[in-house]
N, C-alpha and C positions, 0 to 999 in steps of 0.2 A: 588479289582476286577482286572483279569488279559485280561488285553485288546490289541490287535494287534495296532500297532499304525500307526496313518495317516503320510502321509508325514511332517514332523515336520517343513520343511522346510517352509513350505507354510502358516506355522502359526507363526512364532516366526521370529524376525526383529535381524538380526545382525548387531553391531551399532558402530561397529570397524568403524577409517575413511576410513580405507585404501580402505573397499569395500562399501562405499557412492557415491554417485552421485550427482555433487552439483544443487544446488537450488539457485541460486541469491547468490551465497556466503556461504549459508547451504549446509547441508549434504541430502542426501533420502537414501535407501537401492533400491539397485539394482531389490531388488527381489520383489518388489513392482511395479514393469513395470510388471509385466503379472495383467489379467484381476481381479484375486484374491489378492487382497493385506494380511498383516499380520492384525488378529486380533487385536484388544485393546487389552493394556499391563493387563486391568482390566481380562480381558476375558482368557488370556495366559495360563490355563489350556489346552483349547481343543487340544491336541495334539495328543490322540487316541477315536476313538470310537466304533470299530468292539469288539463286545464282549458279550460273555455270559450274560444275567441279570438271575434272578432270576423265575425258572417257577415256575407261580402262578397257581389261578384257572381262567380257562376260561370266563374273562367276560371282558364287552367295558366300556375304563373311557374317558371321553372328558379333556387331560389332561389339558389344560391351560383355562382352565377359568378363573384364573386369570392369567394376563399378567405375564413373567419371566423379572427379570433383565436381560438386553442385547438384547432382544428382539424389534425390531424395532428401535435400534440401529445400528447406521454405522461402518465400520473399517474406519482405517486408508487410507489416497490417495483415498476414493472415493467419488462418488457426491450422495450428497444429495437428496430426491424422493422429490421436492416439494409441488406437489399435494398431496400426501400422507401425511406431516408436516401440511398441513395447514389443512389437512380435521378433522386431529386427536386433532387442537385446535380448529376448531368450532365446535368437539364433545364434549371435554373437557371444552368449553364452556356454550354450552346447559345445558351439567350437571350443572355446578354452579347456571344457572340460575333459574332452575327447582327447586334444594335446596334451592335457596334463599327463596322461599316462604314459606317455611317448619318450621325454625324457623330464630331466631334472631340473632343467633349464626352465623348460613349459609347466611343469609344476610350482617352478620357483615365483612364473609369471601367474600361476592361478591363486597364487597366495597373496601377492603383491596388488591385483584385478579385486580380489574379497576385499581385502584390507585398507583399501584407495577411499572408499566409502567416508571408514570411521579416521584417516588422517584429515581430506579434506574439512571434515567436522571440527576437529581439534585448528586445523589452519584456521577457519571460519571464526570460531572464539573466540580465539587469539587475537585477530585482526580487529572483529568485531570490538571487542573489550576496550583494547586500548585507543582507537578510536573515541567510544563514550569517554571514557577517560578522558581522552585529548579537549572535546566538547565541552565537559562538564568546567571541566578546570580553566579553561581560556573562558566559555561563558561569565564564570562568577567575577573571575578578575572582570571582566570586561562591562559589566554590568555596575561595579563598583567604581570603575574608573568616572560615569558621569557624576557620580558625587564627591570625589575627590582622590587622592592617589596618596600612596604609602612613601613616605623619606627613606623608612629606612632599605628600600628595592622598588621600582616602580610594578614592578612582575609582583609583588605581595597586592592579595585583594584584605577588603578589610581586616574581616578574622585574621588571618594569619597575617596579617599588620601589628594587631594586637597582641597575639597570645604572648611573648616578651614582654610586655608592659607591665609596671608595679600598679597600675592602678585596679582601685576596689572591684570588687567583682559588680558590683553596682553602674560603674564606671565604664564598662570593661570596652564599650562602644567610645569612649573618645578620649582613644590613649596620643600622647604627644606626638606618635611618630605619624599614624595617619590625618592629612589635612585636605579640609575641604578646598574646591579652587576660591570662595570668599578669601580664606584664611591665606593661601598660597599669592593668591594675585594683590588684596588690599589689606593683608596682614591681622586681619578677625574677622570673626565668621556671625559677630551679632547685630542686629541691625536689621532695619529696613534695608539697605543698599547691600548688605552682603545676602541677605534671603532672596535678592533680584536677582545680583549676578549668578548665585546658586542655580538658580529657578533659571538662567539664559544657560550658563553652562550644558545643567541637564537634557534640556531643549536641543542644543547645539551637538553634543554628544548622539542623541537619539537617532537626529535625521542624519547624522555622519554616517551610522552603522547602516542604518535601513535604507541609503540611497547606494552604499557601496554593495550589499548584500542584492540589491536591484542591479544594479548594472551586472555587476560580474554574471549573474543567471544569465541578464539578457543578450550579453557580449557572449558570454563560454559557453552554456549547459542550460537550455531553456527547458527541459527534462527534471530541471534540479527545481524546481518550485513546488511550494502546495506539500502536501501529508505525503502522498504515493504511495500509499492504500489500497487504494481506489485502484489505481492501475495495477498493483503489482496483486492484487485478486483477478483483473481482468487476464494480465500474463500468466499466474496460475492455471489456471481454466485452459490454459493452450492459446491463449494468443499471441503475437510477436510484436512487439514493439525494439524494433533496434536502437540500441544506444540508450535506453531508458535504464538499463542498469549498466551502463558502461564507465570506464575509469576515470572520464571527465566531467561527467554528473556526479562519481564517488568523491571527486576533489573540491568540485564547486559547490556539493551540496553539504560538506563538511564544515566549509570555510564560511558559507552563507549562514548554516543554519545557526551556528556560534554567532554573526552577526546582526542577526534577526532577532534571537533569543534577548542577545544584550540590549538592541534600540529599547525594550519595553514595548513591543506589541503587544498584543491580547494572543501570544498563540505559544505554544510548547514546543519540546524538543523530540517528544515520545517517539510522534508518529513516524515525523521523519527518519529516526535512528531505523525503524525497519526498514525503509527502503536503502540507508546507508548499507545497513546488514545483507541485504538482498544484492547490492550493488558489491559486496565483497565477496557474497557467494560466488555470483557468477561470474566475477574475473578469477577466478581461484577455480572456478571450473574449469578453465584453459589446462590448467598445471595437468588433468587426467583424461584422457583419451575417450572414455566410456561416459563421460559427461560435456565432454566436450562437443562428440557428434551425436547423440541424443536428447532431444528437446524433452522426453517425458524423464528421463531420469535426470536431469539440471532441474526440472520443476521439482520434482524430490528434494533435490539442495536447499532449492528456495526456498520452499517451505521450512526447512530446518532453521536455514538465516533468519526468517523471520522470527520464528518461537527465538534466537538469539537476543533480536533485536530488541524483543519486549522485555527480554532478561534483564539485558544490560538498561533499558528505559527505566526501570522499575524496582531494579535490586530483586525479580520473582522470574526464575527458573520455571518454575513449576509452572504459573502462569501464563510463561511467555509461550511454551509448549500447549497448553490449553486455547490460549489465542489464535495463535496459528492454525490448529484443531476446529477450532469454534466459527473464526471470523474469517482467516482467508482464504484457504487450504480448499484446494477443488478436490486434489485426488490427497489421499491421504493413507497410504497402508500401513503397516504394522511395523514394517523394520524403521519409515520413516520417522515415527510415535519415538522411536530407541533413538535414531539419530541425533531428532531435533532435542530430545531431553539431554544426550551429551553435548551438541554445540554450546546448550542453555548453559548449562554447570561451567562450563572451561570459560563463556562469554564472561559469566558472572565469578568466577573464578579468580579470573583476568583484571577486570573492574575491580576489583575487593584486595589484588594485591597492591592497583596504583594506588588507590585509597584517595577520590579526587577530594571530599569533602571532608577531611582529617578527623570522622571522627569514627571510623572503622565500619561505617554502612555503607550500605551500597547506592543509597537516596538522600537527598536532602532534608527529608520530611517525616523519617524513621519515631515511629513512639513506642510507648508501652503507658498501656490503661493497669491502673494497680482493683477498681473497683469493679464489681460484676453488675453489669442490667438488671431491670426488673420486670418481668412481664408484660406490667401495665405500661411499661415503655414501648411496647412494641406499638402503641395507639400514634405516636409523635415520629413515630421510624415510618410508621404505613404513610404516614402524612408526607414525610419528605420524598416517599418515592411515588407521591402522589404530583409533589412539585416538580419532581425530576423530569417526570415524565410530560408534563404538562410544556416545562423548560425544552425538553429534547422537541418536541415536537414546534415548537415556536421556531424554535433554533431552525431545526432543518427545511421547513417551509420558507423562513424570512431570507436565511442563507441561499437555499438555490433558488429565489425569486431575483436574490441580488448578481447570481453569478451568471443569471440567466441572460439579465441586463446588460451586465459585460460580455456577453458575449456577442451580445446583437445591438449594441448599440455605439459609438464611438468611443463610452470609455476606457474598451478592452484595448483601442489603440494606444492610449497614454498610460503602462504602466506603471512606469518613472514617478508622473505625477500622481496618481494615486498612491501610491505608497510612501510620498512625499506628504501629504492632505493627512492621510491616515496616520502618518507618524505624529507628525507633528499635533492635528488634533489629541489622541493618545497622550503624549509629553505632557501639553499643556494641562489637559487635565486630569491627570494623576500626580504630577509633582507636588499639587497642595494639600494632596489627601499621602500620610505615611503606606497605608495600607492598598495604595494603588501604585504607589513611587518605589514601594521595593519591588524584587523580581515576582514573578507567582509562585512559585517552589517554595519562597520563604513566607510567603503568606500565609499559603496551604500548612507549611511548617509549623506556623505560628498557632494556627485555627485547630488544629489537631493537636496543640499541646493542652497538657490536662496541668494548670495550674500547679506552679510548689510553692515554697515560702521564700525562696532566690528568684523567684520571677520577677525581671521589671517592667514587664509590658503590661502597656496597659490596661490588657484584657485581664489582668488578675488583682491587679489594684482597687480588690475589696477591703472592707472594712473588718480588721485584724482583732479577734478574741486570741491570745496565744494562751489563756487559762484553760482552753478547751481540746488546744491542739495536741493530738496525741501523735508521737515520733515525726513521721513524714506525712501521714494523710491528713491532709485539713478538710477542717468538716465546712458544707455548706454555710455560705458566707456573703451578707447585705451587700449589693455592689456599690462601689464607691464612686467618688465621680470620676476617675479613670474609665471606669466599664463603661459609663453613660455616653465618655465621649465618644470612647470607643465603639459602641452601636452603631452613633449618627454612622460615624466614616465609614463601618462598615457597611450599613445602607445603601450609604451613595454611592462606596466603591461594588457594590450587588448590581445598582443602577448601570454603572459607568461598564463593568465586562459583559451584561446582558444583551446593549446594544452596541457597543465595541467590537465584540468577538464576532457578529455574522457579516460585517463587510471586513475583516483582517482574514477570517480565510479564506482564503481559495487566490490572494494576492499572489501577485510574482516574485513572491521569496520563502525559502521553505514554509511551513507553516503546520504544527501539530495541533489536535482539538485537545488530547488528554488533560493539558495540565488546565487552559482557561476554562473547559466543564467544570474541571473538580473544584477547581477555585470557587464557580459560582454557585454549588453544591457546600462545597465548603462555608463560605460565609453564611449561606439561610442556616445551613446545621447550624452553626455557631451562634446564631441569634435564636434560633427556636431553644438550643441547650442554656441559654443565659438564660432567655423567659422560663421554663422549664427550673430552672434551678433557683430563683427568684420567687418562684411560685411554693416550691417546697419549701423553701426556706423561710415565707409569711407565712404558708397558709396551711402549715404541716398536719393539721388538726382536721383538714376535709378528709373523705372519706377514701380516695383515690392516693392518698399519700399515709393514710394514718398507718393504716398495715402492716407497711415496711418504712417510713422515714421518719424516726424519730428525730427531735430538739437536738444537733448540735453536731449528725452524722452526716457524713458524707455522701450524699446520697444519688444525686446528677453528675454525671462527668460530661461535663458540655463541646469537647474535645472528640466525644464518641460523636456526639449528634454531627461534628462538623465532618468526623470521616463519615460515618452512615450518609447526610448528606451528597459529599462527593460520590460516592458507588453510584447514588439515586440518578445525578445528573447526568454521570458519564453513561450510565444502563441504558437512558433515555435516549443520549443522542447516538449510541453505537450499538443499542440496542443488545449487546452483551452481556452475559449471565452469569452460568458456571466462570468462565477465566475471567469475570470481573469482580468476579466477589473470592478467588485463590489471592490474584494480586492483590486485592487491598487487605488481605489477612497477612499476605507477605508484607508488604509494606508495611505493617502495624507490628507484627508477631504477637497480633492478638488473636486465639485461634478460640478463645469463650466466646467472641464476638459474631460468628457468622452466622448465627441466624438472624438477630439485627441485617446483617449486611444482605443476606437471603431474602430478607422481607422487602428491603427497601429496592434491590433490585428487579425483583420481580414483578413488586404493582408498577415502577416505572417502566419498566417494558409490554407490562397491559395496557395503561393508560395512554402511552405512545402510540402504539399498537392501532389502540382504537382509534384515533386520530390520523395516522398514518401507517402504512405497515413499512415503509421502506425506511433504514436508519443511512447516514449522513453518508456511510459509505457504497450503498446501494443507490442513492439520490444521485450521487455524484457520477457513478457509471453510466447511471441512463442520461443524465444531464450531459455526459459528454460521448453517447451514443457508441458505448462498446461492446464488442458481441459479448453479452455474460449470460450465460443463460444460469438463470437462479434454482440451485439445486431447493432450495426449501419451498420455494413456491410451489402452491397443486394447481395441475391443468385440469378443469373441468368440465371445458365445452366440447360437444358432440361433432367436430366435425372431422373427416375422414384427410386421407395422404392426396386422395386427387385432388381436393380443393385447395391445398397448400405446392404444389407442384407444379413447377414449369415443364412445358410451355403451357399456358392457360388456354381457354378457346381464343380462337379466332389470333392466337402467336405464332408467328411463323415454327415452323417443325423443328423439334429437337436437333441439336449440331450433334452428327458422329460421325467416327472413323471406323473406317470397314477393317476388316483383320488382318486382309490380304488382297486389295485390291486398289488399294490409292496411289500414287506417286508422293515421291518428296513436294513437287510443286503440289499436289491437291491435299495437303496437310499444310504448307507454309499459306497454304490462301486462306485457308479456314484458320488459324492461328493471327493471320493477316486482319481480317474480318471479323474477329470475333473478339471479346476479352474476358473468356471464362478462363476459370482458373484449374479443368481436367476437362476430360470430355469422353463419353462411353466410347466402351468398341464394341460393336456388333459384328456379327458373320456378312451379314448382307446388308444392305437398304433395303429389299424387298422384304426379308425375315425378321430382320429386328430382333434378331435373338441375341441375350446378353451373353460379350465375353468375358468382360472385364473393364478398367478405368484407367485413364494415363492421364497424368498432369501436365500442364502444359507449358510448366517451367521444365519438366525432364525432357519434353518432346524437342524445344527448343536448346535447350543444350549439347543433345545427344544428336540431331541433324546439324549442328555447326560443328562439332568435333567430329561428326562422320565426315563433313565436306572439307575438312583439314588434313584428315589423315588417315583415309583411305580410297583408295583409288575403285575409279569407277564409277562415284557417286556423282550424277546429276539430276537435275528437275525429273528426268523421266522415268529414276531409279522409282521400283517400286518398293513400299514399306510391308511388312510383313510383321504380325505378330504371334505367330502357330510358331511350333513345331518344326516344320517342314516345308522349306520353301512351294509356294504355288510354282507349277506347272508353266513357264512359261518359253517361247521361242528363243534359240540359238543365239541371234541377236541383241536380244535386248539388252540393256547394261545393267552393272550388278546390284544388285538388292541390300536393302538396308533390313537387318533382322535387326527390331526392338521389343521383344518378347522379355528382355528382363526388365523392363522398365513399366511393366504392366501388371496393374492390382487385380489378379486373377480373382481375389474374393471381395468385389466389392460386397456393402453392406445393400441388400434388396428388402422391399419393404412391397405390398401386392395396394394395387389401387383405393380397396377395401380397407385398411388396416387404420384402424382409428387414431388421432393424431396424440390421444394421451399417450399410447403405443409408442407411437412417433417420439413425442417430446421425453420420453424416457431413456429410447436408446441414446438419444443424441447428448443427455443429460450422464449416462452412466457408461455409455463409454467413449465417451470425447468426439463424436464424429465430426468430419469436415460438414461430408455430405452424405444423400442416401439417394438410391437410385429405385425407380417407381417401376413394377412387371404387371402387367396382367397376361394369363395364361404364359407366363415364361418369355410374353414380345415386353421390349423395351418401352414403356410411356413416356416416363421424363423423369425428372431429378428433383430434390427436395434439397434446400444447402440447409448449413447451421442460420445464415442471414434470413431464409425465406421464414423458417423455426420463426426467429427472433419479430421479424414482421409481423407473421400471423398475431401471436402474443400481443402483440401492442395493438394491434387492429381492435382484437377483441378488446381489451381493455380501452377504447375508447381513445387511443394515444396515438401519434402522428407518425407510422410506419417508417416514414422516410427520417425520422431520427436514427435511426438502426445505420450510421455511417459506412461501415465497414465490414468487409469479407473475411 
């Protein structure tokens, strides 16, 4: 069939990089900022449709009685109708239930339809789980591998190199069978020339992982970079990004994020395992019919992945469920809350049977505090979440001023090299500081242990009264010069993540904030809990310690200050509260401890606050311009629906289609011509009375399978969307009825209706768009994009960041 063709352009996505536009580190096509994005790649035919069909005999078919494939489907880059998602599963509901009474069969399938819910959940855990698992475990080997490798299995990382060995427990880090490469290559490891070659190998090692972790993203899955937070809050909310959770992102960002973690970057594994989790949900949403072709109940999934994801990040259930709740979660009902708390349990269920860190927790950096706080401690907790928050907000200004940079200036073309620069800087100066050269998890590990008498780090090599020590609590104790060194390092290494960590994220390889916050959270606690305890311990006699710390008790646990710490920092930069003060109770199973952790995380989210109101995940979204409209944010300004509403004065008139008077040609010219993504129907052009809305992906699918496969249909067939075919002569050819493909209710808002009005429907119940009446005639349309303009306008911000429909 010989057909004039549409603009091709406007259909078909060029995926060259050179003409991308990044996303958090990913690619978009340029040509996806107008109001019409490109078709699904499924759909990639429609690329003409003016054309002769086949003249039949004059008669009227109602062609889609049954729904078309593609048909109430979305493209690419745009948002999702949530009203319309949910109505079309409490129809597809109804139906089931109706049948079930019919027979045993249909009952058998309304049981099966209930139940799909909570298996996908159980699948999700499962997956999830052993996933972390698989991370956890290939990270630590592999982190260990730059300092040397195990004789007795090269697959053994240290620990478990060691636990076999007869050596002292003192010892227990350099047993015979694990050798450093000095030791392995020139056969001892003391020296000038073996702490070189050391110091090359780890270097060597570093940029091996973090150049393969770069290419594989930028060759496979440019979607697998960065936290995916940020985006997978924006897909929450009803947006579409294709392939950002798909099965080649779930491999590449599996394999990278293990290689990233191991180079020694400044970033974590946390954030990323959500989106991992998120990317398992939704390929496992294939496996059920009722999430498969619904975009708001697959977002329901999502959300539950996610609370998984923090599960398994964290070893906290409970938290990870609260997270999801707190920080990403647009829609959130009630049975979801049930969901995501079983995926959490079965994720972490799952993790806790692999057991990847052998010593039966589900984190690396698990404690327990044996001594209770004091009151007056609550003056040096208020402090640290004074610093956290001070930290958070440095962070996320200095951070998107950098990414900002990359994005507008040539060095977002060289990612290779940058993450080559950044590793290697990183390498070089952490390998001569211990406490920068291990991983962060065992850092944090370290800073959060509460000194015993087996300890031989040198954070607890104080100066030893054992005349004093009663069983296992030792009482506050003169630091020795172990602690003193330990300070400097730890200083420098406070220095080295503070400005390390804002150009490592947002790099083109996975990259989480959880764990470098708490690190640098971690270390101030740890240095304020020594001074603190240092102080007690001279000066027990002033008035602020006389009270409660007597001569020879235990009195500071400096372990607490480093977890209080970390909550302060991460509160700051993610602005998180309630689920960040569950998880670090989970992660401690110190549950005496949360009002400490309450304190510190709270002033850090005032003091942020004040400085900034948006946190690292909220920066990010505006930074890379995606429709999010911010459910916490208040709209306060005075202006009304017509000033927000297209066509503005002096814009050419509103595009619509008449109900029953157009032809197939005077709908494929305006489709032709135009690149909105619906377009009203009115009864007339002279009346302008609203009928209802049709999209212009159904309009376009539903006239190319008319002109396939049914006869009669040419340019001069008329479209109809009534009831009852119009009135017309003997002659003519036959009619295309598209009445089922029409949003009979759209959402009407009156010229009058004030925009806080406005921004609340569109905020509480997902809307695409809204359509503008006065006295009952047609004005114009309001989208979610026009919402997101206004907003920015007012706030002083540059409207045309708002990229996308």
């Amino acid at each position: 069939m010989d057909q004039k063709g549409y603009r091709r352009e406007s259909f078909q996505s060029n995926t060259s990089d050179e003409d991308m536009l990044e996303i958090a580190g990913a690619s978009l096509d340029l040509s996806m900022a107008d109001d019409d994005p490109p078709l699904d790649r499924e759909m990639g035919g429609f690329s003409s449709y003016n054309g002769g069909g086949m003249n039949g005999t004059s008669k009227m078919m109602d062609f889609l009685e049954e729904p078309l494939p593609g048909v109430g489907t979305y493209e690419d880059f745009n948002t999702i109708d949530w009203v319309r998602e949910k109505s079309r599963d409490r129809d597809r509901h109804r139906e089931i239930t109706s049948r079930s009474k019919e027979s045993t069969w249909a009952l058998i399938h309304s049981v099966s339809d209930a139940f799909s819910g909570w298996l996908l959940m159980l699948f999700i855990g499962l997956l999830a789980g052993s996933l972390a698992g698989l991370i956890d475990i290939s990270a630590h080997w592999m982190t260990d591998l730059k300092e040397g490798v195990c004789l007795a299995g090269f697959w053994f990382n240290h620990e478990h190199c060691c636990w076999k060995s007869n050596t002292t427990f003192t010892d227990r880090d350099k047993c015979p069978e694990w050798k450093s490469w000095s030791q392995l290559i020139i056969g001892h490891g003391e020296g000038a020339f073996a702490y070189i070659l050391n110091y090359f190998m780890y270097v060597i090692w570093a940029l091996l992982f973090s150049l393969l972790a770069v290419l594989l993203v930028k060759g496979f899955a440019p979607y697998a970079c960065g936290s995916g937070i940020p985006e997978i809050k924006t897909i929450l909310s009803g947006f579409i990004i294709r392939g950002y959770l798909g099965k080649w992102t779930l491999i590449i960002k599996t394999i990278t994020l293990v290689l990233a973690v191991s180079s020694g970057l400044s970033l974590g594994k946390e954030g990323p395992l959500v989106h991992v989790a998120c990317c398992c949900g939704n390929i496992l949403c294939h496996l059920f019919t009722k999430y498969r072709k619904n975009e708001a109940k697959r977002r329901e999934v999502l959300s539950a992945a996610a609370a998984a994801g923090v599960s398994v990040a964290f070893g906290a259930p409970i938290g990870g469920v609260l997270f999801s709740l707190e920080e990403v979660s647009y829609y959130f009902p009630l049975k979801t809350l049930w969901r995501s708390f079983f995926a959490a349990l079965v994720a972490a269920f799952t993790l806790r049977s692999i057991n990847p860190f052998g010593n039966s927790r589900l984190v690396l950096f698990y404690v327990e505090f044996h001594m209770p706080w004091h009151l007056l401690e609550l003056v040096p907790f208020v402090l640290l979440g004074i610093f956290g928050g001070l930290w958070g907000a440095f962070f996320i200004r200095s951070n998107i001023a950098w990414c900002r940079r990359r994005k507008t200036t040539k060095l977002g073309k060289y990612p290779v090299l940058e993450v080559f620069v950044v590793t290697a800087i990183t390498a070089i100066l952490a390998f001569p500081n211990e406490y920068t050269r291990m991983s962060t998890s065992e850092l944090i590990s370290e800073l959060f242990n509460d000194c015993g008498i087996l300890d031989s780090s040198k954070l607890c090599e104080y100066v030893n009264d054992f005349n004093s020590t009663k069983g296992d609590d030792l009482p506050d104790r003169a630091a020795g010069p172990g602690v003193y060194t330990a300070m400097w390092q730890l200083a420098l290494a406070l220095i080295m993540k503070v400005f390390i960590t804002i150009f490592t994220f947002g790099m083109k390889v996975p990259s989480g904030l959880f764990i470098p916050s708490m690190a640098v959270g971690a270390i101030a606690g740890r240095l304020l809990g020594v001074a603190m305890e240092q102080l007690a311990f001279y000066h027990h006699d002033w008035v602020i310690f006389s009270g409660w710390c007597s001569q020879g008790a235990d009195c500071i646990t400096p372990g607490l200050y480093a977890m209080v710490g970390a909550a302060a920092c991460l509160g700051g930069v993610t602005r998180m509260t309630v689920s960040l003060v569950v998880i670090m109770f989970e992660l401690t199973g110190g549950l005496e401890y949360i009002v400490p952790l309450m304190a510190a995380a709270m002033t850090s989210k005032w003091v942020a606050d004040a400085i900034g109101r948006e946190g690292i995940y909220d920066a990010h979204i505006r930074l890379n311009g995606y429709p999010f409209l911010e459910a916490k944010e208040e709209f306060s300004h005075k202006t009304l629906a017509m000033d927000v509403m297209r066509p503005r004065r002096n814009d050419p008139p509103l595009t619509v289609i008449t109900q029953d008077s157009m032809t197939v040609e005077d709908v494929e010219t305006i489709i032709n011509e135009t690149t909105y993504s619906g377009y009203p129907v009115v009864v007339s052009r002279e009346s302008q009375r609203l009928v209802g809305f049709v999209l212009r992906r159904d309009l376009i699918i539903s006239i190319e399978n008319a002109r396939k496969k049914q006869d009669g249909i040419v340019s001069t067939s008329i479209i109809y969307f009534t009831d009852h075919s119009p009135p017309l002569p003997p002659s003519s050819p036959s009619m295309l009825k598209l009445r089922s493909i029409l949003d009979l209710s759209p959402f009407t808002v009156t010229d009058q209706t004030p925009m806080e009005i406005v921004v609340d429907i569109f905020r509480k119940l997902g809307l695409r768009q809204c359509l503008v009446t006065h006295n009952g005639k047609l004005l114009g349309i309001i989208t979610k994009k026009d919402v997101l303009k206004h907003i920015a306008q007012l706030a002083n911000q540059d409207p045309d960041s708002i990229l996308f429909n």
